[in-house]
VOTORSE-406044 format. One record per residue: residue number from 1; chain; x, y, z of N, C-alpha, C in turn. Coordinates in steps of 0.001 Angstrom, whole numbers, plus 500000, padded with zeros to 6 digits. Each point is the difference from the previous one (the first is absolute). Example, Ala and Ser with C-alpha at 12.3 -4.5 7.8 and 13.67 -1.06 7.14 Angstrom:
! VOTORSE-406044
(1 "A" (513190 494310 507800) (499110 501190 500000) (500900 501200 500000)),
(2 "A" (499650 501050 499280) (500820 501190 500060) (499230 501090 500730)),
//
This chain:
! VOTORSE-406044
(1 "A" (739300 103942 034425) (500638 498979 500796) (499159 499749 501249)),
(2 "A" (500171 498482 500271) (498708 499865 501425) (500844 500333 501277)),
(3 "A" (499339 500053 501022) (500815 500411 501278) (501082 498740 500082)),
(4 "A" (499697 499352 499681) (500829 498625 500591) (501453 500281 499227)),
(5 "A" (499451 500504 499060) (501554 499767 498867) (500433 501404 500486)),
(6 "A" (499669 501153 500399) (500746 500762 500414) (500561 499720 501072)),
(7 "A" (499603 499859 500721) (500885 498986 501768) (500877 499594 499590)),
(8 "A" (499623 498981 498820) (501101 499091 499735) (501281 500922 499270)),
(9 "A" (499592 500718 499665) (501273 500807 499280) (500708 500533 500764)),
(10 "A" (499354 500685 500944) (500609 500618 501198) (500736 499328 501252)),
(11 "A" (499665 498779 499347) (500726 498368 501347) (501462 499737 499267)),
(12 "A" (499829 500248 498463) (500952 499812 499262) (501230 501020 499767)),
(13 "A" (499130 500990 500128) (501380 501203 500017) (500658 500218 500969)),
(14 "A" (499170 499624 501239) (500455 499844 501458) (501279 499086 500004)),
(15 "A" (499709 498691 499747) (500623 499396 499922) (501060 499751 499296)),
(16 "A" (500071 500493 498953) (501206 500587 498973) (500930 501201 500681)),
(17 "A" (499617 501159 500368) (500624 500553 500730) (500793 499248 501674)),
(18 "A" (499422 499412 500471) (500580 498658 501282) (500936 499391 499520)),
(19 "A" (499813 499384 499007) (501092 499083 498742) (501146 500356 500210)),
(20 "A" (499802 501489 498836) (501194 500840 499688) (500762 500598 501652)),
(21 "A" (499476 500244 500558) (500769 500917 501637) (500483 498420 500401)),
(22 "A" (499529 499015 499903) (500649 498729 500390) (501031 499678 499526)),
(23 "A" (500160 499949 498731) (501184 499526 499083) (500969 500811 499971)),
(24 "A" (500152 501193 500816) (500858 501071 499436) (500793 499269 501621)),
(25 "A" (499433 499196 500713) (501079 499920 501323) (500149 498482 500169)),
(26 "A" (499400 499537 498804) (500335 498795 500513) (500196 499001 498353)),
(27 "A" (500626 498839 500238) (500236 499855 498482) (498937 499450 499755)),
(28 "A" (499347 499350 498440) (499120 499586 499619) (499972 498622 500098)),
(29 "A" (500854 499418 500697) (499159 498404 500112) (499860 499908 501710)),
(30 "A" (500324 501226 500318) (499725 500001 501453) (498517 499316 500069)),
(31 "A" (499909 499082 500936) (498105 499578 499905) (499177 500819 500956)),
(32 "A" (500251 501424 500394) (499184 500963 500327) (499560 500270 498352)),
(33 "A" (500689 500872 499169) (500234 499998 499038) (498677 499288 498735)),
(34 "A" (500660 498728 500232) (499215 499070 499218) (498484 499837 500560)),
(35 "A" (499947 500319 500652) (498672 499447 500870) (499042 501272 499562)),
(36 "A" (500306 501189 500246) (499561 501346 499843) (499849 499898 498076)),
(37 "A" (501027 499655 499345) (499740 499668 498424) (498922 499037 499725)),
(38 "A" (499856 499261 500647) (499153 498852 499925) (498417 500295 500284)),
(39 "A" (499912 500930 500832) (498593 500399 500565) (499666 501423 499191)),
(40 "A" (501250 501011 498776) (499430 500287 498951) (499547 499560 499102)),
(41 "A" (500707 498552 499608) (499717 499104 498925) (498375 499905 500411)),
(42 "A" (499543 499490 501180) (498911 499503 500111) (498623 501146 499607)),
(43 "A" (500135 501161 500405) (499579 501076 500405) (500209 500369 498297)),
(44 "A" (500642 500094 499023) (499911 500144 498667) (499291 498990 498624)),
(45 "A" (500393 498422 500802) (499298 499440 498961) (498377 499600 500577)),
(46 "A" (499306 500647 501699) (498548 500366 500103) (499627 501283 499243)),
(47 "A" (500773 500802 499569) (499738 501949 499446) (499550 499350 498767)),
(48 "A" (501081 499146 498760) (500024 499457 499220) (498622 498781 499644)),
(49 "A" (499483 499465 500663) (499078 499495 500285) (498265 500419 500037)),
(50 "A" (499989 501137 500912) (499032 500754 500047) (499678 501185 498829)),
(51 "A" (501245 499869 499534) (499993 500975 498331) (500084 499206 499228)),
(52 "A" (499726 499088 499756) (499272 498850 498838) (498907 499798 500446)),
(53 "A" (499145 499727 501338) (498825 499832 500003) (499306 501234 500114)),
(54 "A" (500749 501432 500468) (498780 501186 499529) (500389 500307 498337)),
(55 "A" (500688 499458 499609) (500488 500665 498198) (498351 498790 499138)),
(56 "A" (500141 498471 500741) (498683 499191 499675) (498618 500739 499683)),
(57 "A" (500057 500713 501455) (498387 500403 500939) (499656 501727 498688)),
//
């Protein structure tokens, strides 16, 4: 795995763990909430991305 995609994994688990401690106090369409879901979404379909172009290389 290149450094980049490990960061990135580690931005992602980060952020998955933030998620989850978020949602447990607040409901899920709270837009703290959504916003924090939204910037995993983003942060998963770049992981997703960069593992099709090193799976290419």
């Amino acid at each position: 795995m290149s450094y980049a995609i490990e960061d990135l994994c580690m931005s992602i688990e980060e952020m998955r763990k933030e998620l989850y401690a978020l949602s447990k106090n607040k409901d899920l369409t709270d837009p703290e909430v959504v916003l924090k879901s939204q910037r995993l979404d983003l942060l998963l379909n770049e992981y997703e991305c960069q593992m099709k172009a090193h799976i290419k290389n």
